[in-house]
C-alpha positions as CSV (number, residue, x, y, z in Angstrom):
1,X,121.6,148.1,144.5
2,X,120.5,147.8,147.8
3,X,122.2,145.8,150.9
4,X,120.9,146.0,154.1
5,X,118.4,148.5,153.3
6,X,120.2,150.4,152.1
7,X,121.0,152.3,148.3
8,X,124.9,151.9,148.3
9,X,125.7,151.7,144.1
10,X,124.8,153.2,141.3
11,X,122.6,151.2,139.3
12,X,124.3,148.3,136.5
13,X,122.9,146.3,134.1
14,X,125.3,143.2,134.8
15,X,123.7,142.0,138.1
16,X,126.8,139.2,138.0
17,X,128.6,136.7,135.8
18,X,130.0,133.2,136.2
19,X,133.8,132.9,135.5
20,X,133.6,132.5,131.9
21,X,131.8,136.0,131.6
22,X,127.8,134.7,131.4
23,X,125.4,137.1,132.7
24,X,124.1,135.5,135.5
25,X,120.5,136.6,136.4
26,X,119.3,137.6,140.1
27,X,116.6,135.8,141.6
28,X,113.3,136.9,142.5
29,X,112.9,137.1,146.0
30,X,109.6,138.6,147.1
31,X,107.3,134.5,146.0
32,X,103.7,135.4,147.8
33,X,100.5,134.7,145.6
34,X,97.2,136.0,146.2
35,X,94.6,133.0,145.5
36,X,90.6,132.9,145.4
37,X,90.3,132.4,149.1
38,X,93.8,133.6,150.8
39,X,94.8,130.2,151.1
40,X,98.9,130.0,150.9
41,X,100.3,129.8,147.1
42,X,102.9,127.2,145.5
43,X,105.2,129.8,147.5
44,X,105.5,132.4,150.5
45,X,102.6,133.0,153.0
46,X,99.0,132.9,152.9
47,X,96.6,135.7,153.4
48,X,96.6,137.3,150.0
49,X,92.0,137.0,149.2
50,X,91.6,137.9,145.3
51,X,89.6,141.2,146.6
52,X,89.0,144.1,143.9
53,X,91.1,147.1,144.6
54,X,93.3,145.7,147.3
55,X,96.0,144.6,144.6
56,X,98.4,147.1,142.6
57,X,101.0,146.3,139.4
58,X,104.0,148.4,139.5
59,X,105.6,148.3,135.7
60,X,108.0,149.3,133.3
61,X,106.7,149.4,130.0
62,X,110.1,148.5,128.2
63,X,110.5,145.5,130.5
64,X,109.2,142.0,128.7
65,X,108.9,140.3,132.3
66,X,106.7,143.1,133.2
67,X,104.8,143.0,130.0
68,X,103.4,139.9,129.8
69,X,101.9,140.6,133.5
70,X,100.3,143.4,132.1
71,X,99.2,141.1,129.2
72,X,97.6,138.6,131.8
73,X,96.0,141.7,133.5
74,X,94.0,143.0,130.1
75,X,93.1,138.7,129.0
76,X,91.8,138.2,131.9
77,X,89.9,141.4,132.8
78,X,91.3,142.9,135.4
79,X,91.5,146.1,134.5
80,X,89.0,147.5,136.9
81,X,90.6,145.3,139.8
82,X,94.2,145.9,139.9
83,X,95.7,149.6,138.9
84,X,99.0,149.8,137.2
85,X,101.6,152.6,137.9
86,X,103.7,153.1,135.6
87,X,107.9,153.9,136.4
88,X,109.5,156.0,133.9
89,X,111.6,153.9,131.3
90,X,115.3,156.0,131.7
91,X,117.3,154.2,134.2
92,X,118.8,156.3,136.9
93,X,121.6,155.8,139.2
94,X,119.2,154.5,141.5
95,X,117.7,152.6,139.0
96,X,113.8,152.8,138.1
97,X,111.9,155.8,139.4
98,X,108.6,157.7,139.2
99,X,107.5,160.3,137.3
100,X,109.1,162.5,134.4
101,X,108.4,161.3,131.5
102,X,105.5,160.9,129.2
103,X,102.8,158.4,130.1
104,X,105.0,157.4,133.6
105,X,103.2,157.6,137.3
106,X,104.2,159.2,140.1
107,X,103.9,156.7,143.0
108,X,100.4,157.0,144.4
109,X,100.7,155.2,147.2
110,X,104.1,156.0,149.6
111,X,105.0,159.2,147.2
112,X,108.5,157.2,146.8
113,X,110.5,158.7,144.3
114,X,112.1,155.2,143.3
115,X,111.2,151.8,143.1
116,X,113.9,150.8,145.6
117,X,112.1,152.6,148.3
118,X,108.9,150.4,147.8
119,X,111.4,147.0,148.5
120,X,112.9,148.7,152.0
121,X,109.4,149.4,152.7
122,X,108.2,145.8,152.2
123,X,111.5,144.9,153.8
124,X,114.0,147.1,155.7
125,X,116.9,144.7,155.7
126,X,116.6,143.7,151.4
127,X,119.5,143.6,149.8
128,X,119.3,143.2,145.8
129,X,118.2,145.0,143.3
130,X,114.7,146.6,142.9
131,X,113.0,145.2,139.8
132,X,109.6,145.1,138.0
133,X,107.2,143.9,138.0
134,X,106.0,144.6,141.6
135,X,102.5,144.0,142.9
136,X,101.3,145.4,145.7
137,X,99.1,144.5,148.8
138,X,97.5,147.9,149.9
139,X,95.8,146.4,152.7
140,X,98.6,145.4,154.5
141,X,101.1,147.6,152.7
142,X,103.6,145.2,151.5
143,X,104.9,143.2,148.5
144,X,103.5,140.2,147.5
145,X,105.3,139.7,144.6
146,X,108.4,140.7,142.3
147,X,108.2,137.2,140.3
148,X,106.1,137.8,136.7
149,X,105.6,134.2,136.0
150,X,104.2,133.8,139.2
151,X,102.3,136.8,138.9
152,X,101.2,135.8,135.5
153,X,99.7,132.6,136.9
154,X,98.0,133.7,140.2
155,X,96.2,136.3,137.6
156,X,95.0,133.5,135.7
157,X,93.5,131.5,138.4
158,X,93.0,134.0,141.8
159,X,90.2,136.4,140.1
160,X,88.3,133.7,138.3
161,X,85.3,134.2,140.5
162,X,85.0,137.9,139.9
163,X,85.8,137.8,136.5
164,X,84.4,134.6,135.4
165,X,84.3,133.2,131.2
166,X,87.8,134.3,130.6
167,X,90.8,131.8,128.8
168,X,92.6,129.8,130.8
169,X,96.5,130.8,129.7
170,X,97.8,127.6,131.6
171,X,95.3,124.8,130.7
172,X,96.0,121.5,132.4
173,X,95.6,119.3,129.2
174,X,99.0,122.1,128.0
175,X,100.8,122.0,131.3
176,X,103.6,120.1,130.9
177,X,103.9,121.0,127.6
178,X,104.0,124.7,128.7
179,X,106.7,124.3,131.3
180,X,109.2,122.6,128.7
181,X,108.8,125.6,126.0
182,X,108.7,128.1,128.5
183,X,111.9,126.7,129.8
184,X,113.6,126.4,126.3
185,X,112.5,129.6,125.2
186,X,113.3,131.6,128.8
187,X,117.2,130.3,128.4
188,X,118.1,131.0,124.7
189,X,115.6,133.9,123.9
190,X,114.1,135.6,126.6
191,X,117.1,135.6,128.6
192,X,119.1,134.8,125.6
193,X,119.1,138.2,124.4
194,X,120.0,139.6,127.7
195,X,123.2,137.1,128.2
196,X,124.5,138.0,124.5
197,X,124.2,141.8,125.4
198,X,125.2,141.9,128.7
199,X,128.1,139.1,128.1
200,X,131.8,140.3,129.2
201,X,133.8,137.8,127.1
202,X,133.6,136.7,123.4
203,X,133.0,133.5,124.5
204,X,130.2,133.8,126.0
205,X,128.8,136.4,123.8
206,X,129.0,133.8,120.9
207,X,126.9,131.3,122.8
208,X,124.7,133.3,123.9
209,X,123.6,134.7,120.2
210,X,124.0,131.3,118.9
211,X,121.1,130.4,121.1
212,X,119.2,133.1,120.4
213,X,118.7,132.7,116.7
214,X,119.0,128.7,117.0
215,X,115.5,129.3,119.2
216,X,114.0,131.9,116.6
217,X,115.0,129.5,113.9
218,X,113.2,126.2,115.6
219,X,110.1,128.9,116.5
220,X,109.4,130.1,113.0
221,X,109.5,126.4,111.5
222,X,107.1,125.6,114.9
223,X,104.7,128.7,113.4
224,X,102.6,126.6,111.0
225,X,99.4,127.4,113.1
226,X,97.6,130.4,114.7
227,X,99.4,130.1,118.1
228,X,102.7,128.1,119.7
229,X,100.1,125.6,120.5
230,X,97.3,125.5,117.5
231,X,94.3,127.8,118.0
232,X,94.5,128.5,121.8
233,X,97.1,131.7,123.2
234,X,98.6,130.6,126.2
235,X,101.1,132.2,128.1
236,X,104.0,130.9,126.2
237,X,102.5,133.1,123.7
238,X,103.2,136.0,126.0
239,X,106.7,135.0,127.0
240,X,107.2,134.7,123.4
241,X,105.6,137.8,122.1
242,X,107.4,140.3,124.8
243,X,110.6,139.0,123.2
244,X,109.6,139.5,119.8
245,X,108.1,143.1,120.0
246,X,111.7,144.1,121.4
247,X,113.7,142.5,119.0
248,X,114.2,144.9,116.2
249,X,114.0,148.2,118.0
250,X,116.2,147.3,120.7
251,X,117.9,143.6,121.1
252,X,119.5,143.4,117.4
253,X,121.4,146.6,117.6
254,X,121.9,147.6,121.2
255,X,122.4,143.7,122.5
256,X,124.2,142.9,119.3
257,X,121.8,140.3,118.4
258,X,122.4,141.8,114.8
259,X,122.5,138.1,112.2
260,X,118.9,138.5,111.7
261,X,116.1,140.9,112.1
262,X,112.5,139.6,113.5
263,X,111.3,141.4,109.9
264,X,113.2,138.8,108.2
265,X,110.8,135.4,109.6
266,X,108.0,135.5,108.0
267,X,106.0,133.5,110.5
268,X,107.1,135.2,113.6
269,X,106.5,138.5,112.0
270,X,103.0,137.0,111.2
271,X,102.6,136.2,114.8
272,X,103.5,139.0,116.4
273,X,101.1,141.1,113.9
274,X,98.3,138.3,115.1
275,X,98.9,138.8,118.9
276,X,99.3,142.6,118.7
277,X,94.9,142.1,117.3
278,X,94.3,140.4,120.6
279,X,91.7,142.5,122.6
280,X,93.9,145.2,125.1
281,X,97.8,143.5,123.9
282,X,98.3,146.8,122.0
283,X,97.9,148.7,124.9
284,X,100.5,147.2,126.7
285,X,103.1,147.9,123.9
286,X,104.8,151.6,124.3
287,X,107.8,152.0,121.8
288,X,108.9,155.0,123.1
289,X,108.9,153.6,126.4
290,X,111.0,150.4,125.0
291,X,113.6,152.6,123.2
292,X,114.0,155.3,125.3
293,X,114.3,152.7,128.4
294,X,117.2,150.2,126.9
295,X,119.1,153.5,125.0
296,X,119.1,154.9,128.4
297,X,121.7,152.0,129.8
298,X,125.0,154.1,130.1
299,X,127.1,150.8,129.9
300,X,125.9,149.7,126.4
301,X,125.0,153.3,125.5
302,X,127.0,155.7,126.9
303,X,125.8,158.4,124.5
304,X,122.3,158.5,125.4
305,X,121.5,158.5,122.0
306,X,118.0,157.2,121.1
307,X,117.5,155.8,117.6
308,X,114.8,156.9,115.0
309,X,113.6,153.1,113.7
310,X,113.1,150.7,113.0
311,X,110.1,151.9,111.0
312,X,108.7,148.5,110.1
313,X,107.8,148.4,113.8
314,X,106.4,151.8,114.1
315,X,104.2,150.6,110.9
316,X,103.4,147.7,112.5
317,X,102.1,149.1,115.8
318,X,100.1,151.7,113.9
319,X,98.1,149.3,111.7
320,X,96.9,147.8,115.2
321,X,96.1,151.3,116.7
């Protein structure tokens, strides 16, 4: 990680625990939001105009946080306004860099070799740990944000004028209603799955997948429509979905998530086929990225060793193609 600027560990899944061994998540510290007229965000500083070409998304494609950004990016149509580089999925000492691998980037912008240089660059003095997503202001050549809910959110709203007739992933009449399942979901799944593998006590382990599958259960009895909420995909849907697509290949055998597969819910496995048919989601989904990325994590994997399956996902992703 970084302190003070500068790289000074080798990089570690466990970014800290609590006493009784929880993994304890870091942060997000970079909270800027570009909006339609530059106008300061919910967070940070103003001074961030929607503009096309100005903004860039630095990704990992085996990253659900950075996922659903890129989800928001291809709903909302902003493709041909905001380029995504893409870091390559193994994790190295220094944690994620550019380059070398199939379908990864090389940083266009600084030439960095790792994503850690782009964070002393937007500040010399960070100290933390350098994650995705990233965007990036190329006018003034610094970070506006490392947070992808927020990023998710000023995607939704920022661009409206110069993409117009897209769906609104937040709607106000949903709101509320958002926030709570976001927040229910985020703590036993999303980062549910995450706390059970990363978890340095039994104790903690056991709550942590207890959560997990007490969330999937509730969620495949909540699946009796098309979406979490009816007809209309919000970004709930996203939050959900970047769990889900994960699940099999990496979280039930790596993060020893392992009482039940996604392939054995019917409705979620349902859902995830219907949200993979949304316009540009399949795009967003690289498996080889996703396995390649987690296997690499020397502390839960020290042998490198990259699984062949699960198959039922590799069918899955190929009926969509």
């Amino acid at each position: 990680m970084l302190i003070n600027g500068k790289w000074t560990a080798d990089w570690h899944p466990v970014q800290a625990k609590d006493g009784e061994g929880r993994f304890v998540r870091q942060q997000s510290s970079f909270r800027n939001w570009i909006t339609a007229d530059g106008a300061p965000g919910p967070t940070g500083t103003g001074g961030f105009k929607a503009e096309p070409g100005r903004y860039r998304l630095y990704v990992a494609l085996i990253c659900p946080w950075a996922s659903r950004t890129l989800i928001a990016r291809k709903l909302k149509g902003l493709e041909d306004l905001i380029p995504v580089t893409v870091v390559n999925p193994v994790l190295t000492a220094q944690g994620w860099g550019f380059g070398g691998y199939p379908d990864a980037d090389i940083d266009p912008l600084h030439g960095a070799a790792h994503l850690h240089e782009l964070y002393t660059r937007a500040d010399d003095d960070y100290t933390g740990r350098a994650t995705v997503p990233v965007l990036w202001d190329e006018a003034t050549d610094t970070m506006v944000s490392n947070e992808s809910a927020d990023i998710v959110r000023m995607f939704n709203t920022a661009f409206a004028d110069l993409v117009p007739d897209r769906p609104d992933l937040y709607p106000a009449d949903l709101a509320s209603d958002i926030d709570a399942l976001n927040a229910e979901v985020y703590d036993r799944l999303n980062n549910g799955v995450y706390k059970a593998g990363f978890a340095s006590s039994q104790g903690a382990y056991d709550e942590a997948v207890a959560g997990v599958f007490q969330m999937l259960d509730l969620l495949e009895k909540r699946l009796t429509g098309e979406y979490l909420f009816g007809p209309r995909f919000t970004e709930a849907d996203m939050r959900l979905f970047v769990t889900l697509i994960r699940f099999d290949a990496a979280y039930h055998g790596l993060f020893k998530t392992n009482r039940r597969r996604i392939a054995d819910y019917p409705r979620l496995s349902a859902y995830m086929g219907r949200v993979l048919r949304l316009p540009g989601v399949r795009e967003t989904v690289n498996l080889d990225h996703i396995k390649a990325g987690y296997y690499s994590i020397k502390a839960l994997n020290p042998t490198g060793i990259v699984p062949a399956g699960p198959d039922h996902v590799t069918a899955l992703l190929e009926a969509v193609k």
